[in-house]
N, C-alpha and C positions, 0 to 999 in steps of 0.2 A: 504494500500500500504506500509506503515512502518514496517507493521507487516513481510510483502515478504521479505524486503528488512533486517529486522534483522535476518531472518529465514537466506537468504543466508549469509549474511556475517556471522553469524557464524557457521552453517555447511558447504556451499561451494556450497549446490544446493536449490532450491525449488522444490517440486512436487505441480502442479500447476491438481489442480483436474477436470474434466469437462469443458476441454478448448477446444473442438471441439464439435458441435453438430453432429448427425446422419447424417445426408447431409453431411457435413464435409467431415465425417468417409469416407462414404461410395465415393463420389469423388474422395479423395485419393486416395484409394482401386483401384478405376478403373484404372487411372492417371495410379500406378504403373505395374496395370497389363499391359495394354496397354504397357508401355513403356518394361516390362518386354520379353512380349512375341515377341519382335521384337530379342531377343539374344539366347532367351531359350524357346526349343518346351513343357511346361508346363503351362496345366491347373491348375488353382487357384478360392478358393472363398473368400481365407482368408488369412490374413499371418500368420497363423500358418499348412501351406502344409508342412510335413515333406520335400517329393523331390524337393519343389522349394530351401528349405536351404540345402537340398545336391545339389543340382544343380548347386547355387549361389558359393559353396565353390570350385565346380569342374571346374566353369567358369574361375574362380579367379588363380586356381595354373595351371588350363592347358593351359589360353586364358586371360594371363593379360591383354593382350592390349583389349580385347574388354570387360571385368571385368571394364576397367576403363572409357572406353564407355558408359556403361551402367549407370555407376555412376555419371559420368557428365551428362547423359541426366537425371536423378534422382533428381539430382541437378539444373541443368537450368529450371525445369519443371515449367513454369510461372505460372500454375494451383496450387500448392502447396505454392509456393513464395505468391499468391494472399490471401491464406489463412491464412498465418501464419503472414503474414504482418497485415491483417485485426483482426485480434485475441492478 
């Protein structure tokens, strides 16, 4: 734990390796999809779908206000919170 804690202080971050398992991952995944496809009509398996990030950026400059919906439900997602609080 010393060792994290010198790593940040003096570069500024940690890259923390293998901090989610499979289950994890893949929970997330859904979480987001789920919450995603309630704003934007796109299929996803992965986050790396080119059009979900063209999508996300056309939500954003042509539908701020529901850009920022989507973001707070991203963010409230107790499923995620459980996670990363447990980890």
């Amino acid at each position: 734990m010393d060792d994290i804690k010198n790593k940040y202080k003096k570069n500024g971050y940690y890259i923390l390796k293998k901090f989610l398992n499979e289950n994890e991952k893949n929970l997330i995944l859904k979480s987001f999809k789920n919450t995603v496809q309630r704003y934007l009509n796109v299929k996803l398996n992965d986050f790396t779908n080119f059009k979900l990030h063209k999508d996300l950026l056309m939500l954003r400059k042509k539908h701020p206000e529901k850009f920022s919906d989507l973001y707070d439900d991203l963010n409230l997602n107790s499923l995620n919170k459980y996670i990363y609080i447990n980890n």
